[in-house]
N, C-alpha and C positions, 0 to 999 in steps of 0.2 A: 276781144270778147271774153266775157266772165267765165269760166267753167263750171258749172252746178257739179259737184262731186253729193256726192255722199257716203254722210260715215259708216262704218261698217261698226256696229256694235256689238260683234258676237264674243268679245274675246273677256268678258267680265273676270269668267273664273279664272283666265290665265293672269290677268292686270293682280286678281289678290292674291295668288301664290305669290306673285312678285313681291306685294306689299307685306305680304310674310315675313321673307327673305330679306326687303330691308333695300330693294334694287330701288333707284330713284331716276330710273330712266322712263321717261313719258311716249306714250306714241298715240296718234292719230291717223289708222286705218282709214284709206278712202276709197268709195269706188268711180272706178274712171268713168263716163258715158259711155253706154255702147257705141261700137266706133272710133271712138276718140282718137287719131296718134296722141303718141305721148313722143313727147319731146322736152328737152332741156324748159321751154317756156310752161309747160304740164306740171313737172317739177314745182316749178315757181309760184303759180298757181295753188296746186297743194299747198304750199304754205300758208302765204295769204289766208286761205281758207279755214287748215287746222288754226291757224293764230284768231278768227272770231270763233272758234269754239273756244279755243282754250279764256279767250276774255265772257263768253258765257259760261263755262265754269265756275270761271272771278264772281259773275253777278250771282250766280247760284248758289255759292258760300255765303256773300254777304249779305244775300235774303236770310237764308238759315241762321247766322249768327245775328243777323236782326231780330229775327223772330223767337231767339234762346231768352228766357227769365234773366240771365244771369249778366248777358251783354245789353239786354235794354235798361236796365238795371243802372250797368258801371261804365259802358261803351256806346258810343255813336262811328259804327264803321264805317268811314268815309268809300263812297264810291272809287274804283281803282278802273282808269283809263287803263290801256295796254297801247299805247302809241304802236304803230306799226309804220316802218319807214323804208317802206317800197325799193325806194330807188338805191337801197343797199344789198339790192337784192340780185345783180347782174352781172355778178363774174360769181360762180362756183365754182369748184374743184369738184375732177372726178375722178373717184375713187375706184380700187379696183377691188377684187372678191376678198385677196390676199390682203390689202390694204384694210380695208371693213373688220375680218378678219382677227388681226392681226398674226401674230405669234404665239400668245397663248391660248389658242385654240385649235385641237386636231380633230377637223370636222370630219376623216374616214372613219378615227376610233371613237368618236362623242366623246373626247375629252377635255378638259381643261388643265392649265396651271393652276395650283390654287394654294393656297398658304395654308401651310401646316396647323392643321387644331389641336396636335397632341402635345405635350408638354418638354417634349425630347428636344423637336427642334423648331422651337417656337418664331424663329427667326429668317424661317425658310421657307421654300413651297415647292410644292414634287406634283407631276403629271398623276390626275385623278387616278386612280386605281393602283398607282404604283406601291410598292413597299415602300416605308418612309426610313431610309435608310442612308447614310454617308453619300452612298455614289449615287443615290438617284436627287441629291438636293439641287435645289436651284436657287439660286440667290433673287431676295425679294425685289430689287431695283434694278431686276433685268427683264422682270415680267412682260412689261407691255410694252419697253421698247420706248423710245422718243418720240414716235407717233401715236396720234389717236386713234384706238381702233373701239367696235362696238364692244367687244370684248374687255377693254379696259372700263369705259363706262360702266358698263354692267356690272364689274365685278369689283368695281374702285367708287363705291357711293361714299359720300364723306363720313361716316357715322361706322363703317364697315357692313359685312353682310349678317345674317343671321342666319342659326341652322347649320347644319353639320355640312361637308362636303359633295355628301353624296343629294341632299338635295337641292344646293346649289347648283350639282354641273346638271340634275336633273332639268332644273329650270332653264338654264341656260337653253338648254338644245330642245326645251316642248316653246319656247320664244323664237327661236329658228325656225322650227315645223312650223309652226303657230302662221306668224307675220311674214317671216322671210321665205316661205315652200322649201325649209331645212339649205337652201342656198345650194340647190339644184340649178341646171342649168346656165340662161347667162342672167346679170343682172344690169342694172343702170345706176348707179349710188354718187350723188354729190353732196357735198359740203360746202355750207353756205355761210355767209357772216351772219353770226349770232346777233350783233348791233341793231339788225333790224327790226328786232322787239325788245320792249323794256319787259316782257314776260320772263326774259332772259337774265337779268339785272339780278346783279346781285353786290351784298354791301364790301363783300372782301374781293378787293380790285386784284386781287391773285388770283380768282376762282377758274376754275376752267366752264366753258361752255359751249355747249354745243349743238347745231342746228343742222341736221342729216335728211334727207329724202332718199328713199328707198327704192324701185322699182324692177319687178322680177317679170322679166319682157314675155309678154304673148299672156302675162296675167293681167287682169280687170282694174288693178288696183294702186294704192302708191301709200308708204307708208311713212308719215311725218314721224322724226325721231328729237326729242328735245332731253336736255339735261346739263343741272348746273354742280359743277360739286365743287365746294369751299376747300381752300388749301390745308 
C-alpha cells in the first residue's frame, strides 16, 4: 500500500541561506501519517514519493521557461521524464550517526573543518574557531575521510562554497536543527542506489551521487536527501 506523505514546506528561508552559500544539497521534508511505523519499507516509500515532486519541480521550470519572451523566442524545452526504477531500490545501507556525520564535524562544539580563506595558508583547513596557525593545520585530503558523509556533501559542492567561514559553519548546524532535530537522540539513516533516478544523472561518469533518507525516531517525519557533484 501507497503511503500519502506530505511535504512539509516550512523551511524556505533555510533552503535560500543554503542557496547563498552555494550548498547544492537538495532535501524533501516529509510528513509521516499519524501512526504510521516507519520502517526500512517507509524509507523507501519517501523516496518514491520526494522523486514525483522533484519531477514536478522539472514540469515547473519548464512551464516558466516556456512562458519567458526569450525561450519562446530561441527554445522549444523538450518535456523531461525522470524514469524512476523501483526495483533498485531494495538493499540500502545503514548508516550510523558517526557515519552521516562523519569527521569533520564536532557536533558538542558546533564546529566544522573548513578550509582556510586567509591567504597564509591557503592550502589548508583548521577546526572553525581555531587560530589559523602551523599546529592547528589540517591537511585538505584528510578532510572527509574515504567515506561519504553529510558533512562532506554539504561542504564539498563542485563550484566550492560561498561566504566567509563563520557563516558557513553557521549554516551547517541551523540544517541540523532545522531537518535533522540538531541529531539529538537516536536516528535511522540509509543509503540508497542513486541509479534509481535519472534526476540523479549526470554527464561526468566521475561525479559523485547521492540518495540518503533520514529519519529521527519518535519524530513525524522523514527527510529525502539528494546530491550530485561533478569531479
Amino acid at each position: 500500500m501507497d503511503i500519502q506523505f506530505e511535504e512539509i514546506e516550512e523551511f524556505q528561508d533555510l533552503y535560500l541561506k543554503l542557496a547563498q552559500i552555494g550548498c547544492d544539497v537538495e532535501f524533501a521534508p516529509l510528513r509521516i501519517p499519524v501512526g504510521m511505523p516507519v520502517t526500512v519499507e517507509t524509507h523507501r516509500q519517501a523516496i518514491l514519493f520526494a522523486l514525483q515532486l522533484m519531477q514536478k519541480r522539472c514540469d515547473q521550470l519548464k512551464q516558466r521557461l516556456s512562458e519567458a519572451y526569450d525561450y519562446q523566442e530561441r527554445f522549444k524545452p523538450d518535456h523531461i521524464q525522470l524514469a524512476v526504477h523501483a526495483h533498485l531500490l531494495d538493499a540500502p545501507l545503514a548508516m550510523s550517526r558517526q557515519q552521516f556525520l562523519g569527521q569533520a564535524c564536532d557536533l558538542e562544539q558546533r564546529r566544522l573543518v573548513l578550509k582556510s580563506k586567509g591567504k597564509q595558508f591557503p592550502l589548508w583547513a583548521f577546526w572553525f574557531g581555531d587560530d589559523e596557525i602551523p599546529k592547528n593545520r589540517i591537511a585538505l585530503n584528510s578532510l572527509y575521510g574515504d567515506e561519504p558523509s553529510f558533512t562532506g556533501m554539504f561542504c564539498e559542492p563542485e563550484h566550492g562554497l560561498n561566504g566567509d567561514n563563520a557563516k558557513i559553519n553557521s549554516a551547517y548546524f541551523e540544517t541540523l536543527d532545522c531537518l535533522f532535530d540538531g541529531m539529538q537522540g537516536e536516528q535511522d539513516i540509509y543509503a540508497w542506489n542513486p541509479d534509481c533516478t535519472e534526476y540523479l544523472n549526470h554527464d561526468d561518469h566521475r561525479a559523485q551521487r547521492y540518495l540518503w533518507t533520514f529519519h529521527q525516531r519518535d519524530s513525524d517525519r522523514i527527510i529525502v536527501i539528494l546530491m550530485v557533484s561533478g569531479d
